[in-house]
C-alpha positions as a printed NumPy array, in Angstrom:
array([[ 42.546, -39.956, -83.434],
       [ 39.842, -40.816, -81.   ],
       [ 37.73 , -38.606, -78.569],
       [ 38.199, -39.379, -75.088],
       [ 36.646, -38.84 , -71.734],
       [ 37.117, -40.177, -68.294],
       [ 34.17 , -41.473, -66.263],
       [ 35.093, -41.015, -62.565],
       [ 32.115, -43.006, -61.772],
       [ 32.719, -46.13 , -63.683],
       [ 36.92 , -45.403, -63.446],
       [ 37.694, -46.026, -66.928],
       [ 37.651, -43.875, -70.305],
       [ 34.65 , -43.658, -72.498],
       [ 35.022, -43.195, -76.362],
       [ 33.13 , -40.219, -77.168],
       [ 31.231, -39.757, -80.911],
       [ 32.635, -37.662, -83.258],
       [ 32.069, -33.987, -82.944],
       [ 31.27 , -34.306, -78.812],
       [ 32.178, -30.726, -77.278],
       [ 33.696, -32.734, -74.101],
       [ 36.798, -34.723, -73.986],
       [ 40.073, -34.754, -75.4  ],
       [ 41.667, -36.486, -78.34 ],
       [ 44.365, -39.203, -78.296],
       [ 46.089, -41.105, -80.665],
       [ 44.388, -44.888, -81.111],
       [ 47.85 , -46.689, -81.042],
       [ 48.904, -44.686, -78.441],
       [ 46.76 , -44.718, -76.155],
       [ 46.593, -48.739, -76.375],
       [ 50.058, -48.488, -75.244],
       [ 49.057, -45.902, -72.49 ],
       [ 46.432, -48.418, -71.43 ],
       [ 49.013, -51.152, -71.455],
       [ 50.978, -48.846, -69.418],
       [ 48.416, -48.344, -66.535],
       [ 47.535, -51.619, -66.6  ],
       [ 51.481, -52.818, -65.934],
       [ 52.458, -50.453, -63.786],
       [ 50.214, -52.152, -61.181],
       [ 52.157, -55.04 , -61.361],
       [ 54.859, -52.8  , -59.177],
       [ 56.289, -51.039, -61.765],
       [ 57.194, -47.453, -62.864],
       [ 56.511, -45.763, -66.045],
       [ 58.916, -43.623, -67.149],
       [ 58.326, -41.539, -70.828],
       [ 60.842, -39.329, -72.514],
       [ 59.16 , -36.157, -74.426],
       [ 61.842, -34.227, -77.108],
       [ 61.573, -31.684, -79.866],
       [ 62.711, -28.357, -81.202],
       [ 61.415, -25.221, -78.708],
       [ 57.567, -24.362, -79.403],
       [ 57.065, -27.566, -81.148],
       [ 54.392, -28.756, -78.252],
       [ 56.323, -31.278, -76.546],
       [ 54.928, -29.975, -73.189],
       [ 51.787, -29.969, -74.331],
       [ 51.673, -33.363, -75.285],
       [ 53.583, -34.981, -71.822],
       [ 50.767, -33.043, -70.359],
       [ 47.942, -34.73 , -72.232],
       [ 49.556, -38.302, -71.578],
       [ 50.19 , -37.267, -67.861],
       [ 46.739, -36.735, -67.504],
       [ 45.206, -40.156, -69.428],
       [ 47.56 , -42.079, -67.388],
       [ 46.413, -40.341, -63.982],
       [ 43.269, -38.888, -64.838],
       [ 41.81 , -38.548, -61.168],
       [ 44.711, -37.083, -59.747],
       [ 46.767, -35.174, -62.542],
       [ 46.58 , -31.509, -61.979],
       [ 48.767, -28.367, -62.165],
       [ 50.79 , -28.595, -58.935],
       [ 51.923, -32.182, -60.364],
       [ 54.201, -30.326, -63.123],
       [ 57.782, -29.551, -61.885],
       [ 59.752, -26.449, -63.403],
       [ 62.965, -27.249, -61.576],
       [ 65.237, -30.157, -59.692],
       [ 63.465, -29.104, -56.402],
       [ 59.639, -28.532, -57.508],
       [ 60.958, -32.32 , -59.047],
       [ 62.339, -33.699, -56.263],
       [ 59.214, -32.56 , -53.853],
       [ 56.688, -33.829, -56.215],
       [ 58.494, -37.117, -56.512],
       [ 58.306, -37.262, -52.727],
       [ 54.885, -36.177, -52.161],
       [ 53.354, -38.054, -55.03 ],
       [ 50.932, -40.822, -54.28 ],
       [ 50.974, -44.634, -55.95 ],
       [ 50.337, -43.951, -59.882],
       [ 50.692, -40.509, -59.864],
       [ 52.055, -38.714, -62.846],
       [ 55.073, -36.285, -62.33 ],
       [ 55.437, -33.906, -65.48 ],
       [ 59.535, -32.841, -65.387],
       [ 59.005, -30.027, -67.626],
       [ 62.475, -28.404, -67.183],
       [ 62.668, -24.781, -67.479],
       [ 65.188, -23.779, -70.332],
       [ 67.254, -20.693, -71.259],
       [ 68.438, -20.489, -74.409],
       [ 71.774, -21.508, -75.021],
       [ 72.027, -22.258, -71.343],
       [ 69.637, -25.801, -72.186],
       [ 72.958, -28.206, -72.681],
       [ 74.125, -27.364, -68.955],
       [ 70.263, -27.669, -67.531],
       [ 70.062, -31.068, -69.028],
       [ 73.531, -32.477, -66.489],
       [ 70.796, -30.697, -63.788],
       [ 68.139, -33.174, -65.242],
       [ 70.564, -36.305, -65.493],
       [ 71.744, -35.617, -62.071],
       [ 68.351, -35.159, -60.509],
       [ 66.596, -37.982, -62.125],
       [ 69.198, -40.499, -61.105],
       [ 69.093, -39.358, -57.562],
       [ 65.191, -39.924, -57.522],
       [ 64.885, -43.218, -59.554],
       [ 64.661, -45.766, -56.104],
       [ 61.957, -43.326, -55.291],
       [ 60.172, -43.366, -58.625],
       [ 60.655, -47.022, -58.278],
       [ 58.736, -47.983, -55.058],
       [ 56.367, -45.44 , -55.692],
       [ 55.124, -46.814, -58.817],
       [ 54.891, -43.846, -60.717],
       [ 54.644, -42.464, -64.249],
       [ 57.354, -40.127, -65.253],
       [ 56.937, -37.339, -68.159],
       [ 60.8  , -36.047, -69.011],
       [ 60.514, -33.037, -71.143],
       [ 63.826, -32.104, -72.651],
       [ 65.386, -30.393, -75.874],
       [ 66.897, -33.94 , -77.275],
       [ 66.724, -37.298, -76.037],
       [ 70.346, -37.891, -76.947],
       [ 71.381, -35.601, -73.942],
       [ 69.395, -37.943, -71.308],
       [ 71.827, -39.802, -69.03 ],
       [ 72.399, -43.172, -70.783],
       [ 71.   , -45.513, -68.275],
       [ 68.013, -43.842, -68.119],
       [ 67.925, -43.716, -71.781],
       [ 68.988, -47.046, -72.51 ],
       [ 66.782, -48.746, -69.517],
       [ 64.863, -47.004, -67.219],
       [ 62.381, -44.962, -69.728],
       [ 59.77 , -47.049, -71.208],
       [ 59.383, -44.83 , -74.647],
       [ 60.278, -42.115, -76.636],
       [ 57.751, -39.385, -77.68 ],
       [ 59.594, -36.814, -80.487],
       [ 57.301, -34.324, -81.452],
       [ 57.793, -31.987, -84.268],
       [ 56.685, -29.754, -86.514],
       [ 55.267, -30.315, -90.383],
       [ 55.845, -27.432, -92.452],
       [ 55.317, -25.11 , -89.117],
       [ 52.257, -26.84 , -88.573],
       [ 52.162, -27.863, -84.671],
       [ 50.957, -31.387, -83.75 ],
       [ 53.165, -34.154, -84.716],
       [ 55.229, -36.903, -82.961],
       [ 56.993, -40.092, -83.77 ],
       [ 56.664, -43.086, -80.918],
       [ 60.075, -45.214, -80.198],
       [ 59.61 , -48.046, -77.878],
       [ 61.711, -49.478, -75.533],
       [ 63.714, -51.339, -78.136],
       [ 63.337, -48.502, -80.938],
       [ 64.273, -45.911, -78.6  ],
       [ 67.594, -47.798, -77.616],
       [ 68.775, -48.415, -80.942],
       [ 67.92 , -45.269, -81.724],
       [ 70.276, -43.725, -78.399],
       [ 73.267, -46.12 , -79.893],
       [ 72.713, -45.023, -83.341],
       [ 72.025, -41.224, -83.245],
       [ 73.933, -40.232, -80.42 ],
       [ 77.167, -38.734, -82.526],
       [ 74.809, -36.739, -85.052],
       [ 71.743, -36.337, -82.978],
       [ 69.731, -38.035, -86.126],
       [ 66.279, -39.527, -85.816],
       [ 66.248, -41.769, -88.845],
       [ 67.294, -45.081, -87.631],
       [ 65.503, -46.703, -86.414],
       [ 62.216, -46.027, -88.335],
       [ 59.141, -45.002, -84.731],
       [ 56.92 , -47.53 , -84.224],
       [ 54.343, -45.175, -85.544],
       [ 53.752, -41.713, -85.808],
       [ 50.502, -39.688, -84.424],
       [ 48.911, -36.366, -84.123],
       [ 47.598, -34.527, -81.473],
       [ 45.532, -31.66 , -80.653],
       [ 46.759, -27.978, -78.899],
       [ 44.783, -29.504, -75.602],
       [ 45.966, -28.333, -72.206],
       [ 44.28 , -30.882, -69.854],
       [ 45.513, -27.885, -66.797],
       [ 44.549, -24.506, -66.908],
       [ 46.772, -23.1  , -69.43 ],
       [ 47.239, -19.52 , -68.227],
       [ 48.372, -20.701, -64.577],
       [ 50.754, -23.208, -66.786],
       [ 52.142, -20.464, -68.634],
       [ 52.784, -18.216, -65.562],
       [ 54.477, -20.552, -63.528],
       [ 56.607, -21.854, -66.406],
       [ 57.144, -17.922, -67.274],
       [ 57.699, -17.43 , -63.482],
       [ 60.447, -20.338, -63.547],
       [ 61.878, -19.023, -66.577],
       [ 62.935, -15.761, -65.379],
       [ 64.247, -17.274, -62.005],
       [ 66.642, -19.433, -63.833],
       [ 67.444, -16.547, -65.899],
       [ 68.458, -14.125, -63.098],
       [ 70.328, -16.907, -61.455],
       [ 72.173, -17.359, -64.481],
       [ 73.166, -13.578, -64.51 ],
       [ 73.508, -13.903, -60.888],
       [ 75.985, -16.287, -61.539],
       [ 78.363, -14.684, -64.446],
       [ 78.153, -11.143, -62.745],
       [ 79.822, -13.348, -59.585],
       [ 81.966, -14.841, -62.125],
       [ 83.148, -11.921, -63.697],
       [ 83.807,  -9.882, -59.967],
       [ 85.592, -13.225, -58.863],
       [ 88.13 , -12.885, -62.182],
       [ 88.615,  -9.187, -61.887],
       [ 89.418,  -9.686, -58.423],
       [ 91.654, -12.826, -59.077],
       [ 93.617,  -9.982, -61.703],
       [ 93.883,  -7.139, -59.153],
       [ 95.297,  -9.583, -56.628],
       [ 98.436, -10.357, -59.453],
       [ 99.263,  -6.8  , -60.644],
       [ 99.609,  -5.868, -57.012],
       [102.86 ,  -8.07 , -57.556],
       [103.723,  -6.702, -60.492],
       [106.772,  -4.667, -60.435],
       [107.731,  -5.774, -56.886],
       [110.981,  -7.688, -55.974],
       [110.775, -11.333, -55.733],
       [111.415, -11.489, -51.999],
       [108.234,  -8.979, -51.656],
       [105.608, -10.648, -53.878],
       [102.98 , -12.45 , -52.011],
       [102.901, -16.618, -52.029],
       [100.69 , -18.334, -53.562],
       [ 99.266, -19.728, -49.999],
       [ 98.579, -15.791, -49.024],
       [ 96.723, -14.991, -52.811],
       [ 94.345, -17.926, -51.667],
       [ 93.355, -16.771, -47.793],
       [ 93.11 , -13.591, -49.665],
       [ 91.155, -14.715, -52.771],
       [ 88.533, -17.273, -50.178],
       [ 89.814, -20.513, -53.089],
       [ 90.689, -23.746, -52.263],
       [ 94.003, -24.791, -54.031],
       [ 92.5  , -26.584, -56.835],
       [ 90.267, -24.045, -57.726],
       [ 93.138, -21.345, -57.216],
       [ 95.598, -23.182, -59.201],
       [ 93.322, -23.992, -62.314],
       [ 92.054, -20.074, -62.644],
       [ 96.163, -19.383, -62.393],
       [ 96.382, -21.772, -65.188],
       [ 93.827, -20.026, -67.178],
       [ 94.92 , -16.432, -65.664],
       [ 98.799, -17.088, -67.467],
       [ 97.191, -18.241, -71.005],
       [ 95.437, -15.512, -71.557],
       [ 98.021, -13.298, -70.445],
       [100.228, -15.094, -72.867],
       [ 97.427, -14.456, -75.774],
       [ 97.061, -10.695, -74.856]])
């Protein structure tokens, strides 16, 4: 690793000696390709980088480090996006060669649905991304649940960062071409080992933003997608015990007297597809009871 600081006068990064209290360390082979990067992307291009990993392994960490090499004079706080809004606004608001940080906010078991939310949101932004000429920092769980054509051809590299023997502050680099064999290959079993990274790297626990603001608004973002997820099964669960009230007040009633189906759905507020497919699942598991 190398020792890193920007000079805002001269607009370039300085290697610093060994031991310097300033700067920030980066990985030598990648940050030639970061250089490469910000060097390309002025060619009208964007720069999009996928970051994955197990939970606490420092994935967000890192995209923030790279965020900030690749836009050192404007990268700050308000440029890291908890959810497909704060995304979509800093996508819009950004400037030419801005870095956008995507650092989705997870719950749990709930991470496998947020990732269609990702998928959905990044496609729906990529003309913008494009003739903006931005860099893009995806933080996700697993790269394998990234939309395939963003995947496959819009991101420029994969970043997986892990863990060594619960020691914090490694990650494997997949080009373009690694990280697309790699999709093909390791999609069915989520596996890592073929292709072989480029090259793998350390890096330090640096948070180029203030890291207790980071951690309350990713805290803060956290327990908003958490209480619309209860939101959301407590509606769930009132929608299903009202669905069952509305069928036992048949029950027991002669045929000519039992509601029709068009009268359960005024009643209900469904459309007829929805309607029909929670009677579907309404009679199996009246069958299993």
């Amino acid at each position: 690793m190398v020792k890193v600081k920007y000079d805002f006068e001269k607009k370039e990064w300085i290697t610093l000696e060994k031991g310097s209290p300033e700067g920030m360390y980066i990985d030598g082979y990648l940050k030639d390709n970061l250089d490469l990067a910000r060097k390309i992307i002025r060619d009208d291009w964007d720069m999009m980088f996928c970051y994955d990993g197990y939970e606490g392994s420092g994935k967000s960490v890192k995209a923030m480090q790279d965020a900030s090499f690749c836009s050192p004079e404007t990268f700050n706080i308000d440029n890291i996006c908890f959810n497909p809004k704060e995304f979509r606004r800093g996508v819009l608001k950004a400037k030419a060669y801005d870095s956008v940080v995507y650092d989705e906010a997870y719950t749990g078991l709930s991470s496998r649905a947020t990732m269609g939310m990702i998928n959905r949101t990044l496609v729906s932004m990529l003309a913008e991304i494009r003739q903006k000429n931005l860099f893009v920092f995806i933080v996700m769980p697993t790269f394998f649940d990234l939309d395939r054509y963003v995947a496959l051809w819009r991101s420029r590299a994969l970043i997986n960062v892990y863990t060594d023997k619960f020691q914090r502050g490694y990650f494997a680099f997949y080009n373009m071409d690694r990280k697309k064999q790699l999709f093909v290959n390791g999609k069915k079993t989520y596996e890592y080992s073929k292709p072989y990274p480029n090259f793998r790297g350390r890096f330090m626990n640096y948070y180029p933003v203030d890291e207790k603001e980071y951690r309350k608004r990713k805290k803060d973002a956290l327990n908003a997608r958490e209480n619309q997820r209860i939101d959301i099964e407590v509606k769930k669960e009132l929608e299903n015990e009202l669905f069952e009230r509305v069928f036992l007040m048949d029950e027991g009633r002669p045929e000519e007297k039992k509601m029709t189906h068009q009268q359960k759905i005024e009643i209900l507020g469904l459309t007829p597809s929805v309607y029909f497919y929670k009677l579907k699942q309404y009679k199996e598991m009246r069958e299993i009871t």
